[in-house]
C-alpha positions, 0 to 999 in steps of 0.5 A, a space after each residue: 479526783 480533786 484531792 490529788 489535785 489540791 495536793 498537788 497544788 500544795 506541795 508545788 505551792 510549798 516547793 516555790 516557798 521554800 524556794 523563795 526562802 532559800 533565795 532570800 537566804 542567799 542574797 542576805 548571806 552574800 549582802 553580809 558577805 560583801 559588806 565585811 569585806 568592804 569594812 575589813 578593806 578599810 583603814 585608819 587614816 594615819 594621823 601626824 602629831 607634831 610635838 612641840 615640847 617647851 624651849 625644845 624643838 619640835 618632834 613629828 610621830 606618825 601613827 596608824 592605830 585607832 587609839 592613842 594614849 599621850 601623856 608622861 607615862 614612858 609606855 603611853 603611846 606617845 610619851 611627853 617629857 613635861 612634868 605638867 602633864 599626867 600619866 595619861 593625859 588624853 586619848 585620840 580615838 578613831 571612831 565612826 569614820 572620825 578621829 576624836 580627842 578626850 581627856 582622860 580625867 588629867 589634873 591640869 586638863 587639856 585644851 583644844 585650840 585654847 578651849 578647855 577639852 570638857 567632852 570628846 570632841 572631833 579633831 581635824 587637821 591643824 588643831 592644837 591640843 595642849 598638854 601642861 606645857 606641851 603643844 600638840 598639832 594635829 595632821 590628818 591624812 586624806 584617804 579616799 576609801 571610794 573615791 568618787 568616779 567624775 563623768 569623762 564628759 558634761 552632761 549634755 543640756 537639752 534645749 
């Protein structure tokens, strides 16, 4: 009489396992499933570079990709009519939730508000980059992804 009931057991046992299991399963699938969609929700912030050619006037470009190649070749991203520039001259990158300016190996280098640019660096808002002769100003726009939610009301103190 026993046996019938350890099988009994056993099997009730393996039907909760194997229940758990595919219940694990399922929140993991829709954990992954809702973390894709938040990242596939999230955009690259745009980015403004003011050019500022010498004895030229100053030009703005708007840009919403996440990399850009600046420099003398017509068909960089944001090509500079200075003779002192390489063909590509630097990139910005946007990465890990930040934009980020590197060199690309240029002849005359860059500089990054009148520091040589030696590794890749964050940029933020108002930076100058100079490439050969012409200035660069950085203008990052503010996107809130998740903005924080303030309480409608102060928390209470308890005195």
């Amino acid at each position: 009489m026993s046996g019938p009931i350890v099988l009994a057991l056993r099997t009730i046992l393996a039907v909760f396992l194997y229940g758990f299991l595919v219940w694990g399963l399922i929140i993991l699938w829709k954990n992954i499933r809702q973390q894709g969609a938040s990242l596939a929700g999230r955009k690259i912030p745009p980015l403004s570079l003011t050019i500022q050619p010498e004895k030229q006037p100053p030009q703005v470009r708007r840009f919403t990709r996440a990399e850009i190649i600046i420099g003398r070749d017509p068909s960089a991203d944001c090509p500079l009519e200075d003779e002192t520039a390489s063909a590509q001259h630097i990139r910005l990158s946007y990465h890990h939730g930040q934009w980020w300016a590197e060199d690309t190996h240029s002849t005359n280098g860059t500089l990054l508000n009148k520091h040589r640019l030696a590794l890749p660096t964050v940029i933020v808002s108002d930076d100058e980059l100079t490439c050969g002769q012409t200035r660069i100003t950085i203008g990052l726009e503010d996107i809130l992804l998740n903005p924080p939610t303030l309480p409608l009301t102060p928390p209470s103190e308890k005195e």
